[in-house]
N, C-alpha and C positions, 0 to 999 in steps of 0.2 A: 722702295722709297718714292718712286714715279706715283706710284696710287697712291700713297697718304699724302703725295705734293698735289693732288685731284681736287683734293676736299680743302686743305690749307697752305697756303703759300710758306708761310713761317713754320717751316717744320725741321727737326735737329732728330739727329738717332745716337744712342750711345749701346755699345753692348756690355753688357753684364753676365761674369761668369762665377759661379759659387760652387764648393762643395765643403760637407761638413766633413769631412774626413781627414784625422790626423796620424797618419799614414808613413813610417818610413819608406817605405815599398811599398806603393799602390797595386801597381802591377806584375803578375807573375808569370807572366809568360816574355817572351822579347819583343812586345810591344813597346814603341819609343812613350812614354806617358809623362806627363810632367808633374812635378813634385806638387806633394798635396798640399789645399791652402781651403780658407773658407770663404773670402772673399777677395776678387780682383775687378777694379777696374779698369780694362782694357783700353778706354777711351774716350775721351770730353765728349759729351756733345756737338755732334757736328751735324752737317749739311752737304756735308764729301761721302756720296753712296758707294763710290770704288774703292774706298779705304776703308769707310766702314766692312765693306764683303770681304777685304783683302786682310783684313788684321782677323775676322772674324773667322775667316776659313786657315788661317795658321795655328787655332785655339787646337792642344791637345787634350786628349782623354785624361783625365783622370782615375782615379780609386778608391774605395770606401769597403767600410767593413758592416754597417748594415743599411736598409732600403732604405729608408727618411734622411730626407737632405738637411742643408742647416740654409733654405733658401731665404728664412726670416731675419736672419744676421744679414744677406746681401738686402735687403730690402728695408732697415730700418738704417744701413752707412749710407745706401741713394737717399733714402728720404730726409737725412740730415746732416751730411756733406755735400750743402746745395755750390760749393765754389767748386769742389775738387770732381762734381759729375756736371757742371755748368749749368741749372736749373736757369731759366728765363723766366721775366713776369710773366709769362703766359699760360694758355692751360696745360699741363702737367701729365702725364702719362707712363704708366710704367707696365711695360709689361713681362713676366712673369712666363717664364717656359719651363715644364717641368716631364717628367715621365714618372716622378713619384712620391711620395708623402713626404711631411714634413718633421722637422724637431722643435718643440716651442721650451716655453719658460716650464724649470725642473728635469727637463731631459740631461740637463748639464752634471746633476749631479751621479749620475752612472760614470761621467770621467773624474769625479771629484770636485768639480763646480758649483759652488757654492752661492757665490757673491751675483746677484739681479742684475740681469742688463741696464746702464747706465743712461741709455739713448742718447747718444754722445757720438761725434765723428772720430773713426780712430784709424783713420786711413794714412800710413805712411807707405812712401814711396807706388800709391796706389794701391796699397792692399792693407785687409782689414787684419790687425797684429796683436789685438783683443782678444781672441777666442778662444784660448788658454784660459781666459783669466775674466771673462764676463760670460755669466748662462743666457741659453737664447732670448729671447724678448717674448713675452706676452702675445698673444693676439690685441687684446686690451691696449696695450704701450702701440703697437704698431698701429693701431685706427687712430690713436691719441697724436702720433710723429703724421701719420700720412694725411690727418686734417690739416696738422698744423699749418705744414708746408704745403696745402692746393694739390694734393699727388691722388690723382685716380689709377685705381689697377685694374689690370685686365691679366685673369690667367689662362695661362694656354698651353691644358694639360693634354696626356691622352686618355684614351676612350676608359680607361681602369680607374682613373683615379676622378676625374668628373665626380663622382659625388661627393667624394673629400671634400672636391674645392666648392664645389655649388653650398655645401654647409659653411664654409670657409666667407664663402661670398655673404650669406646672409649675417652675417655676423661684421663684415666692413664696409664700412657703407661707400657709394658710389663706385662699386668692385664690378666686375663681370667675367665671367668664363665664356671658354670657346674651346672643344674638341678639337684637336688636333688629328691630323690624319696620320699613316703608318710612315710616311714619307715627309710629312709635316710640307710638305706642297700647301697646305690652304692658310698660311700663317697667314699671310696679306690678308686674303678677304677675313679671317679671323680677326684680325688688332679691327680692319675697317666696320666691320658688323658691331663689334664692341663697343667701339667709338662713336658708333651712332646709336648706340641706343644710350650709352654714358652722356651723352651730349641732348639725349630728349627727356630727361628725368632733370628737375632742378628739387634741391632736399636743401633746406634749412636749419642750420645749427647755431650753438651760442652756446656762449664762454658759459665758467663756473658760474654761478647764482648765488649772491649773497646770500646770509644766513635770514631766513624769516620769506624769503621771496619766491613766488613763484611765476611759472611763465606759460601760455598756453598760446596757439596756432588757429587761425581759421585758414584754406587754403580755399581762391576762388578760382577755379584749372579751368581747361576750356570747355565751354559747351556750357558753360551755366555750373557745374559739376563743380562742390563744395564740398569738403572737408572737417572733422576735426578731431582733439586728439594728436597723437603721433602720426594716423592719417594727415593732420591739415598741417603737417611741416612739407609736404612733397605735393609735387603737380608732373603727372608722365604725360606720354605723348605730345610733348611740346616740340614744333617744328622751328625754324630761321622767322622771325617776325611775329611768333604769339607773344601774345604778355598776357600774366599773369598777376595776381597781387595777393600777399598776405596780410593777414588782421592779426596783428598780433599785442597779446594783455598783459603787463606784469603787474603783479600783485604783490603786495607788503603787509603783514601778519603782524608785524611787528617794529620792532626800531633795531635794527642789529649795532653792533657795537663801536663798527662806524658811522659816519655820519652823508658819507659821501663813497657812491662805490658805478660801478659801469659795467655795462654788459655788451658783448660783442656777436653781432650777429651774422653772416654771411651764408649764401650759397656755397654747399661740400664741391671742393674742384674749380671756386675762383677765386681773387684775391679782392675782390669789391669785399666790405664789409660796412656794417651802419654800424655806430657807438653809439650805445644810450649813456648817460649819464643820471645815473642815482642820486637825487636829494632829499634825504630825509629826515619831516618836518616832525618832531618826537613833543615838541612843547606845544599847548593849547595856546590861541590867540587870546583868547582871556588870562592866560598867565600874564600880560602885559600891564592888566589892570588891578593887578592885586595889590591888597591895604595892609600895609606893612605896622606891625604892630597891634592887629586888629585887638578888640575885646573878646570877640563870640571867639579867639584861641587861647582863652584860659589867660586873662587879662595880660594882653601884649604880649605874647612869649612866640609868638608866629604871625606869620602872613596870608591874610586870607586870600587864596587863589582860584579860581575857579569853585567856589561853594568848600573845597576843603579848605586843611590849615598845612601847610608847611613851616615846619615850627624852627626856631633859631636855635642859631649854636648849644647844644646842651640840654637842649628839651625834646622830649620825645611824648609818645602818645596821640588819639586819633586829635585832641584841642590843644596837643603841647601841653599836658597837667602833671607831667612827670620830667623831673632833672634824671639825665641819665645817671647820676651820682648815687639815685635808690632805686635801680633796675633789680639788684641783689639784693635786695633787703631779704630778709626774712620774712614778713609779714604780709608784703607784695608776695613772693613766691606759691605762700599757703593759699591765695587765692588763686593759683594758674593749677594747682593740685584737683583732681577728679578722685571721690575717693577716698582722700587724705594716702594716695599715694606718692611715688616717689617719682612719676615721671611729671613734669614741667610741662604742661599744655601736649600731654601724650605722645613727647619727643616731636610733634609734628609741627611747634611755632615757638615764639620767643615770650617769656614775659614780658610786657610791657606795662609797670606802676600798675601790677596786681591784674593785668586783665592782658589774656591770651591772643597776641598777634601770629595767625598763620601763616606759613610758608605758602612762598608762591611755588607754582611748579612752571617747569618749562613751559608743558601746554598748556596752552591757556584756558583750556575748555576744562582741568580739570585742577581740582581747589580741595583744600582743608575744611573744614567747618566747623560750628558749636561752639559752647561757651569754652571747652578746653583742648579744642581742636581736633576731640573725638571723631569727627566723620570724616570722610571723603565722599565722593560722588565718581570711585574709579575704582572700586574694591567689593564692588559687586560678584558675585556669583557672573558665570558665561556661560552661554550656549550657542551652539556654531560661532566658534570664536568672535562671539556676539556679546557686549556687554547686556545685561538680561537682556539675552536672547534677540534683543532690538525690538522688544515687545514692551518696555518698561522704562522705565526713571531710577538709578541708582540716586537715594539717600540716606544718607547717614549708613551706606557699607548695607545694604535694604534696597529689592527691587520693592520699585514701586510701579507694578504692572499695568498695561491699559487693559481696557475692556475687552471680554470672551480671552482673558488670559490669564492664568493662575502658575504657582509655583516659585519657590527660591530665584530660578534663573528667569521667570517666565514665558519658562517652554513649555507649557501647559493650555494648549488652548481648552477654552471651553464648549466651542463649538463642536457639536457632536456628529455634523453632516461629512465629513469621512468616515464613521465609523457605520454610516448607514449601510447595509446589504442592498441588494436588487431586489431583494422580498420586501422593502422598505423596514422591515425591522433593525435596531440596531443591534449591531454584532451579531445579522441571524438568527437574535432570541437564545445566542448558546455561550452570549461573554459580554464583559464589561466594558463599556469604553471609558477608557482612561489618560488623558491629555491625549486625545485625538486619535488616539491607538487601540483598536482593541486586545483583550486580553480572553482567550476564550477562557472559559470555562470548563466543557466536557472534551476531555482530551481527545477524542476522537477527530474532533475540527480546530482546520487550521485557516493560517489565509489571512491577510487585511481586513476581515469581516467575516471571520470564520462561516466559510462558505464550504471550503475545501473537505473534503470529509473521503480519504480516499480507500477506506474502507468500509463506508455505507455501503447497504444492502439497496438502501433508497427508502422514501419515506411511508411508501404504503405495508413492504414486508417489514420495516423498523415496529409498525405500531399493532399489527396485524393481531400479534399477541393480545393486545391489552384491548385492544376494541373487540375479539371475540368473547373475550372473559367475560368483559360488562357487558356488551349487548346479549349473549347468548348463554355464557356460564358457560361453557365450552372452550377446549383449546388445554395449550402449553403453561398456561397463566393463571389457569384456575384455582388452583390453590392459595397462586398468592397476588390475587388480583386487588384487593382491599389495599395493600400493603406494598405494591409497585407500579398499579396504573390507576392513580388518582390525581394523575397532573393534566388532565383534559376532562372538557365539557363533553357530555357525551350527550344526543339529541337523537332522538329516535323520530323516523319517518314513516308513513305505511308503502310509499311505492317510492320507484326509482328517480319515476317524474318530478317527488318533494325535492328532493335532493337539491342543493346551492349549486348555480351554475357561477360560469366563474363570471358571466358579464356582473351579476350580483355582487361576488365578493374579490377582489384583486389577486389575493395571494391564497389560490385554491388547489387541491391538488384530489384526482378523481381514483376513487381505487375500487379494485376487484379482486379479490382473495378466496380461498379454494380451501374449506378443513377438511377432515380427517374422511369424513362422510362423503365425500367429492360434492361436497353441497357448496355453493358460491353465495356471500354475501358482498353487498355493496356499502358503500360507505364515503367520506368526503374528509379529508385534514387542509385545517384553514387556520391562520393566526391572526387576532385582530386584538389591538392593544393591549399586547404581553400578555393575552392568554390564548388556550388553544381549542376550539370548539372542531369536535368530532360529531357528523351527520349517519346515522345507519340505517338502512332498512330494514325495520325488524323480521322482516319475512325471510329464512333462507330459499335460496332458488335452489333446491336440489330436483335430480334427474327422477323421474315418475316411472315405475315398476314396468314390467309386463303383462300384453291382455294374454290371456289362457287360452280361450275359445279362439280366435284365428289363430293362435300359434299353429295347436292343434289340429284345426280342419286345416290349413294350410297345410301340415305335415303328413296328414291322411290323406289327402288330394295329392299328394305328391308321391307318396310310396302307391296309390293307384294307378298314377300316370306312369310313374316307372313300370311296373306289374303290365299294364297296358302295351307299353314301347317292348318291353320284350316278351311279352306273347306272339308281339303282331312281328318280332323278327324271326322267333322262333317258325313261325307259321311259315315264312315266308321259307327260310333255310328247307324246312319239310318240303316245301312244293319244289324247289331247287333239286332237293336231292331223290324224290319220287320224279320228278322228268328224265333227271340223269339215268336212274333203274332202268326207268322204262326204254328209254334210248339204247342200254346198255343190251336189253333183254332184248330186242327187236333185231339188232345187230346177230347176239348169239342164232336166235333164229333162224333168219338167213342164212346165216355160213352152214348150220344144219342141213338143209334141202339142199343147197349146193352140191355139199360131198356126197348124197345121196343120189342125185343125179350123175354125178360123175364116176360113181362107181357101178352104174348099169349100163354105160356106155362102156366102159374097160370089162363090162364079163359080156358083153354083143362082140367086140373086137376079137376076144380070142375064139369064137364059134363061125362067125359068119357076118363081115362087115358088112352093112347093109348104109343104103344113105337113111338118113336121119330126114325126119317130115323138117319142111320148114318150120313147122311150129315149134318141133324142137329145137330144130335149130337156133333158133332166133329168140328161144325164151328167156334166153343167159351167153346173151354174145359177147360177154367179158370172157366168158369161162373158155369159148372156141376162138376166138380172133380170126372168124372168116367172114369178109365182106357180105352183104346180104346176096341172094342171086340176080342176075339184071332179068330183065323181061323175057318173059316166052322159055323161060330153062323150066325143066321139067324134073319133076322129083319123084320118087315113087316110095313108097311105103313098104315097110320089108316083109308086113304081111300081106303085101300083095304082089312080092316080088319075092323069094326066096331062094331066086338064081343069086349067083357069084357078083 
């Protein structure tokens, strides 16, 4: 209470406690709970904060039997039991604590609730003793009670139900939410956050609107920033000392069936309000001047007024030339008959002395017509819930369409630039267009301009067929070439270079196709004012034979060069393997003499060892391993020694 007393000296709290449960036993367990009720007020308005905490923290629990409260029964007895919760002229507040959804108008009838909340105070001994016996209120009725009375809301839900109420909020006007924490510790800066954004929004409303009247808003907010519309009823961001001002129009259609009516305008959340006062003026100023008894109304039977007649007691007609005594006739009637039928000015006017008066209709804008009240100008044909289409003039029950628009409703344009394709052709060259639509024609394509074709081959193998037939006589087509591809010009070229480039022609497409003979011709498909011109070159470009003679000498020359290459390895393996021989045979050799020499030293040893000459010695000193002799030894020879 200390921080709302921050912002406003005059400030008063009341607490409010609701639940919608009608409960013999809320509670089931031995919790002390107090008996169930749907609405109590705990407390007038006051400015006593320790009494307010002190009665508020004696409040016991309650009980219910499902989630949705009935917190719209406490909040429609606040907002119109202003003596018994002490409402003061001032600005108005109520705020709203909840943890969970709510029950509105028709939830009632699940207890057997039938009868509409009345919005009515029915608070006895402080508590609301209706709720048996009235179903919840509206959303509707409660913006309708919380304008009446100046009351701004502020809810202050937790974190689960926030978007209930944010939905809730957009539907009552000067409302606000605020999340609640687990501990609800942020109530204070909640109601204060609230209440300053409640307090920098001003919105604009006004009473019922006589019948024929309208009312429209300019808003000039700050910053030059202007409005209008349901925008130019409201200006936000308004601080302590901005002003602001509205422009505001009413308008009158008509003459409603009073004469005098008022309309009440005020800011939603104060009690200032402006009264306009309605006077309306239904009679022309030249009625003042009218010549009573005139002639030009069928010699004196009216009073000429403003250029008509308003005719005297008894007479009727556009000059007064009719006693209303022969409305009936017979004779009169036959002339209000179309047809020689039986309806009377086509049930749509009155006779009047042989000649058919139309009904008026409510709006003005729409009327009877004709000599027997056959037309109207509202019984047209529609398109997009469009009387013709808004392209047209209903007469006489007949669009009468403007220009590039055709058809009953005149939904028909005739403009044919949507049906154009990107090739500039329309419909692609393959459908009609038909009020603005095309309609293909070859099933294959589809599309706003039958473009789509999503099982093309594409357009050079589509036609490949019928351009080799006629250029060549050749192909898949030839048989029945006369007779399935004669819907293109067909233009024969001698080289590739004639050929249509496309800077030449726009919509050109270049092809190269392959027949049976791996032979390529070239070719060009181009459309130019719904027809189809085919370019070909008559020349096929097929691949050119083989020469004989270098295949040949190529071939000859090469099994020579082979023949060559292995001669000269064979040659070479020979010389390989005649070195080896010879190596091999040199070796043998050797080890011959060898053992030939070694076995005439083994037949000397068993007769008579003798020393061996150095030259023997020495001729094969692998075969003895005796160092050679050093100098000055002396050797002798065993034929010159043949001692021991």
């Amino acid at each position: 209470m200390r921080e709302m007393q921050t912002i406003t000296s005059d400030f008063r709290i009341v607490p409010v406690h609701s639940t919608p449960a009608k409960l013999q036993n809320p509670c089931t367990s031995d919790q002390n709970c107090t008996s169930p009720f749907s609405y109590k007020n705990v407390l007038k308005l006051t400015n006593d904060g320790q009494q307010f905490n002190s009665l508020v923290s004696q409040q016991q629990i309650s009980g219910n039997l499902d989630s949705p409260e009935g917190g719209f029964d406490a909040i429609m007895q606040v907002a119109v039991c202003g003596d018994q919760i002490g409402w003061r002229n001032v600005t108005r507040l109520l705020v709203f604590s909840t943890d969970a959804g709510f029950h509105f108008a028709g939830d009632g009838k699940l207890g057997g609730i039938v009868l509409p909340n009345d919005g009515k105070c029915h608070l006895q001994d402080n508590k609301y003793t209706m709720s048996h016996y009235y179903d919840y209120p509206s959303i509707a009725h409660l913006v309708q009670k919380l304008s009446d009375n100046n009351i701004q809301t502020i809810f202050a839900v937790t974190h689960d139900f926030q978007p209930v109420y944010k939905e809730l909020k957009n539907l009552i006007p000067k409302s606000a939410v605020g999340t609640l924490s687990a501990n609800s510790s942020n109530v204070i800066k909640l109601i204060i956050d609230a209440y300053n954004s409640l307090s920098s929004e001003v919105i604009l409303e006004n009473s019922k609107l006589p019948e024929g009247v309208s009312i429209s808003y300019v808003s000039h907010c700050k910053n030059g920033v202007s409005e209008t519309g349901e925008d130019g009823r409201k200006c936000s961001n308004i601080s302590i000392g901005d002003e602001v001002t509205f422009d505001i129009a009413i308008t009158s259609k008509g003459c409603p069936s009073r004469d005098k009516s008022e309309i009440k305008i005020k800011p939603l959340g104060f009690n200032e309000e402006v009264v306009i006062n309605l006077n309306f003026i239904c009679e022309c100023v030249c009625s003042n001047d009218g010549i009573r008894n005139s002639q030009d109304c069928h010699f004196g039977n009216g009073t000429l007024e403003c250029g008509a007649c308003k005719c005297n007691e008894g007479r009727i007609g556009r000059v007064c030339e009719c006693s209303k005594d022969d409305v009936r006739a017979e004779d009169l009637d036959a002339n209000c008959r179309m047809d020689n039928g039986t309806d009377i000015c086509s049930n749509n006017g009155d006779c009047i002395c042989g000649t058919c008066e139309c009904k008026k209709r409510d709006n003005p804008e729409e009327r009877y017509e004709g000599k027997y009240c056959e037309c109207d100008n509202f019984n047209c044909d529609r398109s997009n819930n469009k009387l013709c289409g808004g392209h047209g003039q209903c007469v006489c029950r007949v669009c009468v369409c403007d220009a590039n628009y055709t058809g009953s409703a005149c939904d028909c344009p005739l403009d044919k630039q949507s049906c154009v394709a990107t090739n500039g052709q329309t419909c692609n060259g393959r459908g009609t267009c038909t009020c603005g639509v095309c309609k293909c024609t070859d099933p294959k394509f589809q599309g706003p301009t039958c473009e789509i074709c999503p099982t093309c081959p594409g357009v050079c193998p589509e036609h490949k067929p019928c351009v080799q037939c006629r250029a060549f006589n050749t192909g898949e087509m030839k048989d029945k070439c006369e007779e399935n591809c004669n819907n293109f010009k067909l233009i024969k070229v001698k080289e590739k270079e004639n050929l249509p480039q496309p800077n030449s022609q726009p919509y050109l497409t270049h092809c190269k196709e392959r027949d049976s003979n791996d032979c390529w011709f070239f070719f060009t498909y181009a459309t130019k004012n719904d027809t189809v011109e085919v370019y070909v070159v008559e020349k096929l470009d097929c691949p050119t034979g083989p020469d004989i003679i270098p295949i040949v000498a190529g071939l000859v020359a090469g099994i020579v060069l082979i023949g060559l290459a292995l001669l000269f390895i064979w040659k070479l393996l020979m010389i390989i393997h005649d070195r080896r021989e010879f190596a091999k045979f040199e070796k043998e050799k050797m080890n011959a003499n060898l053992k030939q020499k070694v076995s005439s030293v083994e037949n000397l040893g068993k007769v008579n060892l003798s020393v061996l000459s150095q030259q023997d010695v020495f001729s094969c000193p692998e075969l003895f391993a005796i160092p050679p002799p050093e100098k000055g030894t002396m050797c002798s020879h065993p034929e010159e020694n043949s001692g021991p």
